[in-house]
Structure formats: structure tokens, C-alpha cells
Phi, psi and omega in degrees: 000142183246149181233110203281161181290297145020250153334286179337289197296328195282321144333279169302323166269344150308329173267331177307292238277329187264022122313288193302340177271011192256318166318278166006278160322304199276332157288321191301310177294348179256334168273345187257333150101057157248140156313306253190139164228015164200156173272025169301341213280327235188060172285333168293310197290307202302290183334289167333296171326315217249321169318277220282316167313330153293321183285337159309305180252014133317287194297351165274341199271282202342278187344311202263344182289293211280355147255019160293334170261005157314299211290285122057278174320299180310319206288324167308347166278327180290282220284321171308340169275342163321286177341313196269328143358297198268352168323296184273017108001268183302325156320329195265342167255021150293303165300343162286336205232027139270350171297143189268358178308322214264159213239182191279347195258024168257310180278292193339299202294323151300344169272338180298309200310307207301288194333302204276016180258311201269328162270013164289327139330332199249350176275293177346290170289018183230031172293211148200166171277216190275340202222019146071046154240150183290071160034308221230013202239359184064259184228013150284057179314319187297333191271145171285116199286354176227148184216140159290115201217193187282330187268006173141204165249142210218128215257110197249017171239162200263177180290006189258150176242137162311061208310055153354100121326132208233332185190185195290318175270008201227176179189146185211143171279120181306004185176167154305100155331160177271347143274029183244003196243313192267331223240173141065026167288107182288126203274191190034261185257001180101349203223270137259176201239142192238200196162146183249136185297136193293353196245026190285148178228011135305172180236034174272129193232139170249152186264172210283348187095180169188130177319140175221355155192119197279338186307310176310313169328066208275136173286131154192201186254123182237149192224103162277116185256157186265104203256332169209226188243344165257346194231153187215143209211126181263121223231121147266098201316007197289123222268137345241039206235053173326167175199149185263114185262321174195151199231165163187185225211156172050020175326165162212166194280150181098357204269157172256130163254141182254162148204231118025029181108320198239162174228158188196145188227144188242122157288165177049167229257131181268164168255155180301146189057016148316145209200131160231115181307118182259044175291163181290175206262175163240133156319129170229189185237135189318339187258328165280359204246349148320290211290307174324302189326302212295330153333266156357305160270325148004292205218068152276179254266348180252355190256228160304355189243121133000107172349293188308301195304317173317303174297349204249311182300312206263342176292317186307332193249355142301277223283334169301326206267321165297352202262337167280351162274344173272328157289338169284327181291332173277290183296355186289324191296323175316306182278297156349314166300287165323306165330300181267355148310345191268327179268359185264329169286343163292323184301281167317332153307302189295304159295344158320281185323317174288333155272335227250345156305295159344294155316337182267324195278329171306321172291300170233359184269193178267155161279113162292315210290316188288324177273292178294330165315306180263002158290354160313275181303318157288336163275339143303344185282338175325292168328293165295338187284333190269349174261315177301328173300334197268328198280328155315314207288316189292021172273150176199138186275357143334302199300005192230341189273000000 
């Protein structure tokens, strides 16, 4: 085989020239501390890499979603405990103005108390956060979700909540809406609503009552009428055949009548044809479960009310008021839930992070201890291509002739 001077010298410098590209490399990589800077170098491994780098900054978007519904949350709990303040507030002063001791310029000044409990309520729910969107609007955040008017308080924000991600699979609503937080609370026991017939010429008062077996419980309008001051008879008002469902003997005051299912207990002395109203219950809204109180004390037992109606209106605006505090207390639990739902996807998140670094540093980052070893050994092999090249080039076969 002949080997031209030519072919030699070219030879020789072709190996120096891939010394020099392995050094390189192998320096660029100890300076940058990656295996690999395109994924020609590494196409599996760049893929993987390019995998674990999006689920990383996912899990950072996560990160920055969940303290936005962090701040959100917190801030809609601080206001619910407020609610539940002024809730019990007004309860206790409910339980004041049922003393039967307090004259009419007592209770006024307690229905004042209530008013100003309610618009404070009305403050509550018109909160906003930290970046001035409103709390209680569902996802219209720009509109004030409550307005005050002649027909009450009127709820302007819509029914939907914002839905967030927290991770790949979850997701939690930054808040509550304002009717699902103010509005649509069913009132008294939850169940139906009683009530004293305005033409009653007794002193019989009824309490709000209470289920004692819902399976019985048919909703309808029932009227317990007195037929004489001991015996009574329960009337199912339905059009157009009323029918008498239950009757009894020897009432006394304090005594419960049953039917369907509920019991109800009548105070005080009734008179013949004295008549109590029995209905399904209705939905209100906390600023109506308010006004009523303040009514209520308003036109106490010397005022627009009947002892009785009296005594039957503030049991009544008690137990709205315990129904409104098991529901604010019931949404709390809710954003309480949500909270540690946030930390436990954070935790998680976190731990994550840590394998899936772990798997990234497996992947791209360098072996120094390793990487300097073998930029050692290429730059000596550099040495010898270059030192054996200087001792080649001056060879010729002239140098033989």
C-alpha cells in the first residue's frame, strides 16, 4: 500500500482536529455542567429532559395558582368569621328582647342594634381582596355582589365560582358565591314554618317545632285549629277537599301535638277557634332573616303584635338565626377544607419536585469528578497527536534518497 506525503500529513491532522472536538466538548460541558446542549448530542435523553422540564413548570404555574387561591380563601375566611360575630351578636340580642321584662323603648333600641348588625352584614358581603376584586360575585369579581333597595338587600353577582388549578388532577374554586354564602338559607327547623293566625283572641303562642320522623313528613299547608280551649284538631289545608288528619282532648298549655312526622308545642292558654298556621318551610336570605328580627322587636307584644304572635315571631327569628349561623359555619368548613386541600397539593407538589430534580440532575447534569478525568486524558491524547504530527511532518522521502 502507498502512502502519499500528502495522505499522511491530512491523516494526522484529521486526528488532531477530532482531539480537539472531543476536548471541547468535553470542556463546554464541564463549563456549562449539562451532558448534552442540543438534542442531536442525547435525542433520548434531551426528550426526557424536555418531559421533566415541563412538569417542573407546571408545577411551578401550579405553585403561583395556589397562592392566588390561598390569598382568596383566607381572605373570604376572615370575613366569615366576621359574619359569624355578627351573627352571634344579634342572637344574643335576640335572646334579650325575648325577656318578657323589656318594655317597648328597649326592644326599639334593640332592633336599632340588630339594623346596624345588618348593615354591617352588608359590608361583610361587599368585601373584596388584596387586588380589589370582590369576594361574594362569583366570577363577575368586578360587580359590588350586594345592593341595598326598598325591597330589601338584592344579590348582583352571578352563581358560578372560579375554578383554579392546584395540580394536574385538582382543581378548587377561589370562593363561594354570595348566594350560596347569604342567600337561599332555609328557614326556622329546615323543615317547615309555624305561625299564629292574626285573628286568634288567645294567648296561645306556638314554637318553631321539630321533625321527629322525616320519612312522615308529607310538605303541605296544615292549620292546628282549637275547636274548644282543651280539644284540637289538625286540618290538611289541600283544595279542594281540606280533611281533618288529627285530632286530641285535654290540651294544656305546654303540651306537643303530633302528626305526620313533626311535633309542635303550643304555649299559653288558646281560645276556641284559635288557629295555627303549619307550612313548608321557605328559603331567605341573611339580611331578611335580620330585618325580620328587628321588625319583630320593632312591634313588640304592646305594639303591632299580639303577645302570642310575639312570642311565636322572636322563637321563630331565633331559630332563622341559629340556621343562619350553621350555614356560615358550614361554608367555613368548606374554605377550611379547601385551604388544607391546598397544602396537602403543595406538599405534594414539593416532594415531587425533588424526584423529578433528581431524574433531571440523572439525566443532564455532569459528572465533574468524571468530566475532569477525561478532559485530562484528551488533552494528553491532543499532546501526543501533536507532538507525533511535529515529528511526521518533517519526515520526507527525499530525506531517503
Amino acid at each position: 500500500m502507498r502512502l502519499s506525503t500528502a495522505g499522511m500529513h491530512r491523516n494526522s491532522i484529521d486526528a488532531i482536529l477530532e482531539h480537539q472536538f472531543r476536548l471541547a466538548k468535553t470542556q463546554q460541558q464541564i463549563t456549562t455542567g449539562q451532558k448534552f446542549q442540543t438534542a442531536a448530542e442525547d435525542p433520548i435523553g434531551a426528550t426526557r429532559a424536555a418531559g421533566l422540564d415541563r412538569t417542573l413548570a407546571d408545577n411551578a404555574q401550579y405553585t403561583r395558582n395556589s397562592n392566588i387561591i390561598e390569598s382568596r380563601l383566607n381572605y373570604e375566611e376572615s370575613s366569615l368569621a366576621d359574619a359569624t360575630g355578627l351573627l352571634q351578636s344579634v342572637r344574643d340580642l335576640a335572646l334579650q328582647g325575648a325577656n318578657s321584662s323589656l318594655g317597648p323603648a328597649e326592644r326599639r333600641m334593640l332592633a336599632n342594634d340588630v339594623r346596624q348588625q345588618l348593615a354591617a352584614m352588608v359590608d361583610v358581603a361587599n368585601r373584596d381582596d388584596s387586588n380589589g376584586e370582590f369576594l361574594f360575585a362569583g366570577t363577575s369579581t368586578s360587580t359590588r355582589p350586594f345592593a341595598v333597595s326598598g325591597s330589601g338587600v338584592n344579590y348582583q353577582g352571578d352563581l358560578t365560582n372560579r375554578q383554579i388549578r392546584i395540580s394536574s388532577s385538582q382543581s378548587l374554586a377561589d370562593s363561594h358565591n354570595g348566594a350560596d354564602v347569604f342567600m337561599n338559607i332555609v328557614e326556622r327547623n329546615g323543615v317547615f314554618r309555624t305561625a299564629v293566625n292574626a285573628g286568634n283572641t288567645g294567648s296561645g303562642s306556638i314554637d318553631v317545632g321539630r321533625v321527629t320522623d322525616p320519612t312522615q313528613w308529607v310538605p303541605d299547608n296544615y292549620t292546628l285549629q282549637f275547636t274548644t280551649a282543651t280539644d284540637w284538631q289538625v286540618i290538611d289545608d289541600t283544595l279542594p277537599t281540606p280533611n281533618v288528619i288529627a285530632t286530641g282532648t285535654g290540651f294544656v298549655p305546654g303540651q306537643s301535638v303530633t302528626f305526620r312526622g313533626i311535633t309542635v308545642s303550643v304555649s299559653g292558654t288558646p281560645a276556641t277557634n284559635d288557629s295555627f298556621d303549619i307550612r313548608a318551610a321557605q328559603k331567605l336570605d341573611v339580611f331578611a332573616m335580620l330585618d325580620q328580627l328587628a321588625t319583630t322587636l320593632e312591634g313588640g307584644p304592646t305594639g303591632t303584635q299580639t303577645s302570642a304572635e310575639f312570642n311565636t315571631n322572636i322563637g321563630a327569628a331565633i331559630a332563622n338565626i341559629d340556621q343562619a349561623l350553621d350555614h356560615v359555619v358550614g361554608v367555613r368548613a368548606e374554605v377550611g377544607a379547601r385551604l388544607s386541600a391546598i397544602d396537602n397539593a403543595t406538599d405534594t407538589r414539593e416532594a415531587e419536585a425533588v424526584d423529578l430534580q433528581s431524574l433531571l440532575a440523572d439525566l443532564r447534569d455532569v459528572d465533574y469528578a468524571q468530566a475532569i478525568s477525561l478532559l485530562n486524558q484528551q488533552y494528553a491524547g491532543l499532546q501526543a497527536a501533536q507532538a507525533a504530527y511535529t515529528r511526521i511532518a518533517q519526515m520526507s522521502l527525499f530525506d531517503y534518497l
